[in-house]
C-alpha positions as CSV (number, residue, x, y, z in Angstrom):
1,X,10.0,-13.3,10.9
2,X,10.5,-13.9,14.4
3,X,11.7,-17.3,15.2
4,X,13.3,-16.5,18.7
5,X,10.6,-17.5,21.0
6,X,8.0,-20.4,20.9
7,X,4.0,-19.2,20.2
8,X,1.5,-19.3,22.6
9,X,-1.9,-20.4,21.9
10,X,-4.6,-18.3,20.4
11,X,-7.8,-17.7,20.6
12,X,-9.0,-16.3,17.6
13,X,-12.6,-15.8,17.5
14,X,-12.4,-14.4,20.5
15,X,-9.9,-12.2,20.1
16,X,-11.2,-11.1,16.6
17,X,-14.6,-10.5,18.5
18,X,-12.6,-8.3,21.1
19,X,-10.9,-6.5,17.8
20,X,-13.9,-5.6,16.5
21,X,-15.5,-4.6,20.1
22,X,-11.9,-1.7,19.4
23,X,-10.5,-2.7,21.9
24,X,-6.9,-1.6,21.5
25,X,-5.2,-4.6,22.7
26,X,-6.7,-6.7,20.2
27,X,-5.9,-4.8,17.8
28,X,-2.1,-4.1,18.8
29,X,-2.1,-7.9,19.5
30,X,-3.8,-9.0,15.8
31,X,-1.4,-6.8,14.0
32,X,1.5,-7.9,16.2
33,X,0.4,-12.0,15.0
34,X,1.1,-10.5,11.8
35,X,4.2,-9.5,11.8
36,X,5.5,-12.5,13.7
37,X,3.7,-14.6,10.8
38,X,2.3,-16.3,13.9
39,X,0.9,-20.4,13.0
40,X,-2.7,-18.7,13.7
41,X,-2.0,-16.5,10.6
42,X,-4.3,-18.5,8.1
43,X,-7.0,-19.0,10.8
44,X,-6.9,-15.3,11.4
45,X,-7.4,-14.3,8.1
46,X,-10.1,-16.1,7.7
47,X,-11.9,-14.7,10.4
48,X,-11.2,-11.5,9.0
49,X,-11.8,-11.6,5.3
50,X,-15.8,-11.8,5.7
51,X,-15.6,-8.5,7.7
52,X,-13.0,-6.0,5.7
53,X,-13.8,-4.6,2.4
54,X,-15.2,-1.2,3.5
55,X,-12.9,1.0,4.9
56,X,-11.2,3.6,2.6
57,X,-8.0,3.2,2.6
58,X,-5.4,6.0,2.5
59,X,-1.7,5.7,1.0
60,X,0.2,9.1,2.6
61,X,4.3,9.2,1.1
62,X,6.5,12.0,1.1
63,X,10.3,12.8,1.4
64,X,11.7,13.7,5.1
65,X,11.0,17.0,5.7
66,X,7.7,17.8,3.9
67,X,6.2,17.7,7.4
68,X,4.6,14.7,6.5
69,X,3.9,13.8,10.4
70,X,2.2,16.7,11.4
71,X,0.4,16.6,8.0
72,X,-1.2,12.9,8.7
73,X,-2.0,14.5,12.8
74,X,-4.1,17.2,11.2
75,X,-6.2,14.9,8.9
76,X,-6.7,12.5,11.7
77,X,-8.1,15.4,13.3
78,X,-10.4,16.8,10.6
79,X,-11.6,13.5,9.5
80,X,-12.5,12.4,13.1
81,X,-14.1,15.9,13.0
82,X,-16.6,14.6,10.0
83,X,-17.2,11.6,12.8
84,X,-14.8,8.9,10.3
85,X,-13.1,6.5,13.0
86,X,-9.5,6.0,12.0
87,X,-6.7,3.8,11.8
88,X,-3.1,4.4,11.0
89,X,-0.1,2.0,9.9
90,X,3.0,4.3,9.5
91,X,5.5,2.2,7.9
92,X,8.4,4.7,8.1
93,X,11.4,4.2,10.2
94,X,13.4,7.5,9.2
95,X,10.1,9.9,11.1
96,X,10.1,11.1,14.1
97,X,6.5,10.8,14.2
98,X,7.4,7.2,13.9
99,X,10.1,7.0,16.3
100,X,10.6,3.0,17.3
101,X,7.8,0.9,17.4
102,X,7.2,1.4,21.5
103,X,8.4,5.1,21.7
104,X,6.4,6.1,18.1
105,X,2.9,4.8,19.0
106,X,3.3,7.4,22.5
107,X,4.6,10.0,20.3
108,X,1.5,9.5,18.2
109,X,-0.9,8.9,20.3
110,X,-0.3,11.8,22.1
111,X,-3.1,13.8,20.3
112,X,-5.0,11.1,20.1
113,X,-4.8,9.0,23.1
114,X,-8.4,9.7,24.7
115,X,-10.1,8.8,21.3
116,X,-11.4,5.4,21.1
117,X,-11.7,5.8,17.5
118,X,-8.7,6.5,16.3
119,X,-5.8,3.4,16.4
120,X,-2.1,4.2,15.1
121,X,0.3,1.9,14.9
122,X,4.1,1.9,13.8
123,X,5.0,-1.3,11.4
124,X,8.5,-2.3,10.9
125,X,9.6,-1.9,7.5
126,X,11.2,-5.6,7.1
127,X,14.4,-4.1,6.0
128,X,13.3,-1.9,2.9
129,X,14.3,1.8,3.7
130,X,11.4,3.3,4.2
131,X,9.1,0.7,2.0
132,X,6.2,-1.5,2.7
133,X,6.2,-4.0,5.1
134,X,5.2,-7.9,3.6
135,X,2.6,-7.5,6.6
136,X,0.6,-4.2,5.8
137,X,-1.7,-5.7,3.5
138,X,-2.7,-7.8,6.5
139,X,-2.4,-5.3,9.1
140,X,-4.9,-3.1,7.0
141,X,-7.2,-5.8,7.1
142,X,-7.1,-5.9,10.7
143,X,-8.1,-2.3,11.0
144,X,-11.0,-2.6,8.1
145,X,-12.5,-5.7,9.9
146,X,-12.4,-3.6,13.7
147,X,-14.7,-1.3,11.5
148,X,-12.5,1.6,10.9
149,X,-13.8,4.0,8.1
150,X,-10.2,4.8,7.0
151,X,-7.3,3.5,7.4
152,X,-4.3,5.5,6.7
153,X,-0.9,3.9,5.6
154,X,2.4,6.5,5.5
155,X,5.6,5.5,4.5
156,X,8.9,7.9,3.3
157,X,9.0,8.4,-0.4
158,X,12.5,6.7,-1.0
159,X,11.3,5.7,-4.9
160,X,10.1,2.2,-4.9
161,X,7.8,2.9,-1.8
162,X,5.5,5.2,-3.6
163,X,4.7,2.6,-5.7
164,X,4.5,0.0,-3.4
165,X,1.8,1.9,-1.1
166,X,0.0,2.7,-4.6
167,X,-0.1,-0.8,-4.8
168,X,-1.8,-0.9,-1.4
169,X,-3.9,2.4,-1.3
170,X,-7.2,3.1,-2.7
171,X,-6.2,6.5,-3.1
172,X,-2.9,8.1,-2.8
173,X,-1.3,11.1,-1.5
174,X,2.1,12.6,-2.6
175,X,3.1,15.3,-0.1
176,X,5.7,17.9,-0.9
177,X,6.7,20.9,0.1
178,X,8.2,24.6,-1.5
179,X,11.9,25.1,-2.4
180,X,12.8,21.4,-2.3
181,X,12.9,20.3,-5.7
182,X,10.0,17.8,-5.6
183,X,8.1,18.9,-7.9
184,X,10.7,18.0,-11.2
185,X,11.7,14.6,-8.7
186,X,8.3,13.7,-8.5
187,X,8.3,13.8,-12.5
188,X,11.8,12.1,-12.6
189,X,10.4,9.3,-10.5
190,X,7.2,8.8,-12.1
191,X,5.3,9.8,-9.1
192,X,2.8,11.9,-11.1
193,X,1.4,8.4,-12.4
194,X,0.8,6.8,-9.0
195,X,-0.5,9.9,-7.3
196,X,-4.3,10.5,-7.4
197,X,-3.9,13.9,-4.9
198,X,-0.5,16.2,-4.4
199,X,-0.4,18.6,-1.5
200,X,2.1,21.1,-1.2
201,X,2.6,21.8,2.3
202,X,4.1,24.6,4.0
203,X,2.5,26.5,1.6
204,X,3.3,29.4,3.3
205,X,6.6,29.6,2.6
206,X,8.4,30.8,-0.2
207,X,8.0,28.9,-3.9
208,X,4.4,27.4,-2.5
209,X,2.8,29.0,-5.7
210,X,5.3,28.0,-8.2
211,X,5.7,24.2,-6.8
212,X,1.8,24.3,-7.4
213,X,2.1,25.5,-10.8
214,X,4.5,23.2,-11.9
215,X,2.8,20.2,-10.8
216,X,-0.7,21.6,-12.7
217,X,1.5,21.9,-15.5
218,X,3.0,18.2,-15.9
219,X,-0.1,17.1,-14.9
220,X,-1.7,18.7,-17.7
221,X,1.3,17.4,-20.3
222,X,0.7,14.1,-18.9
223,X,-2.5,14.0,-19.6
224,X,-2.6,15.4,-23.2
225,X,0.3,12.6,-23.7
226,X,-2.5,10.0,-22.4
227,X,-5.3,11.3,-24.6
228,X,-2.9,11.5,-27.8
229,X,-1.5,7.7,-27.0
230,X,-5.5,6.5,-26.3
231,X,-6.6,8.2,-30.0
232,X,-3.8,6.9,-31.8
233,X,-5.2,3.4,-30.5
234,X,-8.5,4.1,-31.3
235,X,-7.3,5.0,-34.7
236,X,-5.2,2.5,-35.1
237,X,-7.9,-0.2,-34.2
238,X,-10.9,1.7,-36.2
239,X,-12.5,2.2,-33.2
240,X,-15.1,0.8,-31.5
241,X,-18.8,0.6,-32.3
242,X,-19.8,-0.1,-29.0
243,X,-22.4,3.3,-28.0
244,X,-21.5,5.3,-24.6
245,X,-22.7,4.2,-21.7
246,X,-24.3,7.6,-20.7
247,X,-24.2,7.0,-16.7
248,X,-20.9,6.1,-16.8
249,X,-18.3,7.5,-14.5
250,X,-15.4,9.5,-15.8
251,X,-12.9,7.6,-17.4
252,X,-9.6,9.4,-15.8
253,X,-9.2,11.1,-12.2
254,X,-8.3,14.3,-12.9
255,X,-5.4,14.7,-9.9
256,X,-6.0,17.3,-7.7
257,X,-3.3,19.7,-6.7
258,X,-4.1,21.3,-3.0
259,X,-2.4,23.7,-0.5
260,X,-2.2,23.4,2.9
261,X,0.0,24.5,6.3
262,X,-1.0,21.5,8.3
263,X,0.6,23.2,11.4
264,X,-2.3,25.3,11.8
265,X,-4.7,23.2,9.9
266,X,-4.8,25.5,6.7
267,X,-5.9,23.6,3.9
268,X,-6.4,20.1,5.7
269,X,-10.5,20.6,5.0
270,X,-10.0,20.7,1.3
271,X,-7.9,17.4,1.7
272,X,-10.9,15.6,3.1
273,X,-13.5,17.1,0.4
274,X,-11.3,15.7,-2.1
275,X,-10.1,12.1,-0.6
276,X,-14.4,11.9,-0.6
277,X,-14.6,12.9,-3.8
278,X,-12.0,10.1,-5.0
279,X,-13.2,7.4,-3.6
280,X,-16.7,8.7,-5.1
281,X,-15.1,8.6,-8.6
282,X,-13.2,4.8,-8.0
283,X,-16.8,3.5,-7.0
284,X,-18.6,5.0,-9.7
285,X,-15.8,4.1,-12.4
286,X,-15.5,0.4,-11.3
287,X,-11.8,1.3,-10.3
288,X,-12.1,0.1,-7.0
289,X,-12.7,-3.2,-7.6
290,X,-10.3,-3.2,-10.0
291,X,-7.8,-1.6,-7.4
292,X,-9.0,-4.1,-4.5
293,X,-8.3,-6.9,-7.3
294,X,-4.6,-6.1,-8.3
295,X,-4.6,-5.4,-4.6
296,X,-6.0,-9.5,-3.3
297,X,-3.8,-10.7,-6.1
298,X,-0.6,-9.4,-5.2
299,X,-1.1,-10.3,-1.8
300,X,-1.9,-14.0,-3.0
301,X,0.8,-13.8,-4.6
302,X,3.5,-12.8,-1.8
303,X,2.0,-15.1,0.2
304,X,2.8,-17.9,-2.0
305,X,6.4,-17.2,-2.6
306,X,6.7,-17.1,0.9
307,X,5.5,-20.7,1.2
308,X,8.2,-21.4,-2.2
309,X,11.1,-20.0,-0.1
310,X,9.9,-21.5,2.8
311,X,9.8,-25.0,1.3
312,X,13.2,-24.2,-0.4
313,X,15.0,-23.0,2.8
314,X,13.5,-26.9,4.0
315,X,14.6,-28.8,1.2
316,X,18.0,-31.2,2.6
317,X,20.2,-33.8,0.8
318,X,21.5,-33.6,-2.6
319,X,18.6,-31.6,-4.1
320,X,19.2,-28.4,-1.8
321,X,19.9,-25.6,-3.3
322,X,23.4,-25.7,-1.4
323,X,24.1,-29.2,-2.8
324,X,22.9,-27.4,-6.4
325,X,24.9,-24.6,-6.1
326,X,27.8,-26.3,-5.7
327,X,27.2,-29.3,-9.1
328,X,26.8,-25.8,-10.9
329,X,30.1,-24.5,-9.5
330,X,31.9,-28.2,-10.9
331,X,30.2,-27.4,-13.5
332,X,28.3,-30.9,-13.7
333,X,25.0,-28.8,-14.2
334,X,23.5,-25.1,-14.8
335,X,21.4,-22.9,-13.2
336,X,18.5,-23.5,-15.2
337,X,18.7,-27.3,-15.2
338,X,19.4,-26.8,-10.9
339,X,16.0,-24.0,-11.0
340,X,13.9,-27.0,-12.6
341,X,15.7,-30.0,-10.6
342,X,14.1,-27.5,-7.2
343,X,10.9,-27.0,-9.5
344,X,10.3,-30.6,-9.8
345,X,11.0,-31.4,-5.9
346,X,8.7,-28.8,-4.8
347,X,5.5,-29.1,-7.5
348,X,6.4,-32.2,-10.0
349,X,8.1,-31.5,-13.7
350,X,7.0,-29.2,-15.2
351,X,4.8,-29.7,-18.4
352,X,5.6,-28.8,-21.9
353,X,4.8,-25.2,-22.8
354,X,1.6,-25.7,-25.1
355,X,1.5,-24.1,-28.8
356,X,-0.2,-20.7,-28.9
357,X,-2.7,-22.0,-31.3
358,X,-3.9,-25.3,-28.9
359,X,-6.7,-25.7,-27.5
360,X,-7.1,-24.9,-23.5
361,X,-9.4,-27.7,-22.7
């Protein structure tokens, strides 16, 4: 959080208005308030909130190498070919499609720069290797309020950054490629849970059919595992006596396994059919809200520890959490006692935890 300089004033509506006009420098400006956690921050989510909710957005992770760069190029391409307008967050400092923030958005751009519907910006990752910025969930609101129809986020699969931009996504793309071992990592690392499509690029190389079929396969054992665990429940409960809804949505994506060689746009087509076809399924299911839900609360959430640390980092005199620290080196106190002594400064004592069986009101 930049500190370093003093803020100027802004003008939000305006600039919001100008945003959704896509003009680029409102948008580059709007997403750069966010990441400075500019004062204007509240005001400009406000403005915003009443405007996002229909863009589609797209997680895209994958380990260096998988030719994740020129794969997210190509479906820029073929989705601006099916007239979508497009915006992209790439949250990954190890690409070279990245680069640094100034020298990445030319790099990307390049394809790109005569279109005024397509937006890509680079996002510092806030210290997490290759992870989610604290700021995307913002930033993506940005985009979705300047009427983009999807908005792509890309980060490097490092492990805890595939679940974080599941976390974020709508849908989610795993990318891999042959002869890399990704397939049995991507089983090691519980990616097969978070990932609603897998594309195995480079699929003309070597191991391209095998990687495909191994995926299919765990997949499929993952699956079976799910249906046994949800009838043992059933069982175990006597099931239910509630009757199918008969227009109801499937109750499980089925993920997809594609092949593409996004260097000459092979495959990238089939990626688009079937990013449609998800986001048909979450709508019809009632998984997007549920998705957009987890989503709001977890950002309501970060936001509010912010504001915890924020008021911690302020706290002086004999009830910091320096002057703590050092009563529970003496000795004099301990941690817990310290944790509630902060608790009590910053919200009031806490209350007794109620018995299970009491009454809420």
């Amino acid at each position: 959080m930049s500190t370093s300089r003093p803020h100027r004033e802004v003008d939000v509506p305006a600039l919001v208005e100008q945003a959704r006009a896509g003009r680029p420098r409102a948008l580059a400006r709007l997403i750069s308030l966010v990441e400075d956690a500019h004062p204007a921050l509240p005001e400009i989510t406000a403005a915003l909130v009443p405007l996002a909710g229909r863009a589609h957005v797209v997680g895209i992770t994958g380990s260096p190498g998988v030719g994740k760069s020129t794969s997210t190029n190509a479906l820029i391409r073929e989705l601006r070919s099916r007239g979508r307008r497009v915006g992209v967050l790439a949250v990954d400092p190890s690409s070279p499609f990245t680069g640094g923030a100034l020298l990445g958005d030319r790099i990307r751009m390049s394809d790109h720069a005569l279109d005024p519907d397509v937006f890509i910006r680079s996002m510092a990752s806030r210290g997490h290797l290759g992870g989610v910025s604290w700021a995307t969930p913002q930033a993506i609101r940005v985009l979705d309020a300047a009427g983009f129809d999807v908005v792509i986020v890309e980060t490097v699969g490092v492990g805890q950054s595939e679940v974080e931009i599941a976390g974020l996504a709508d849908t989610s793309v795993v990318l891999l490629a042959p002869g890399m071992g990704d397939g049995i990592q991507a089983a090691k690392a519980g990616i097969l849970e978070i990932g609603d499509l897998f594309v195995v690029n480079k699929a003309d190389r070597d191991g391209a059919d095998s990687t495909v079929r191994d995926l299919r396969h765990m997949i499929s054992l993952q699956e079976r595992q799910a249906h046994d665990e949800r009838a043992d429940g059933e069982h175990g409960s006597g099931g239910s006596d509630e009757p199918p809804h008969e227009a109801a949505a499937p109750r499980r994506w089925r993920p997809r396994v594609l092949k593409t060689v996004a260097s000459a746009g092979t495959g990238v087509a089939d990626v688009a059919v079937s990013l449609d076809e998800h986001l048909a399924w979450l709508t019809g299911s009632g998984t997007l809200a549920q998705r957009r839900t987890r989503r709001a609360a977890h950002e309501i959430e970060t936001i509010a520890l912010h504001g915890v640390r924020r008021r911690l980092a302020a706290l002086t005199g004999g009830g910091s959490v320096a002057a703590l620290a050092t009563e529970v080196v003496a000795g004099s106190t301990d941690p817990y006692a310290a944790a509630e002594a902060l608790l009590a400064r910053l919200v009031g004592p806490a209350s007794p935890p109620a018995h299970p069986d009491a009454d809420p009101s």
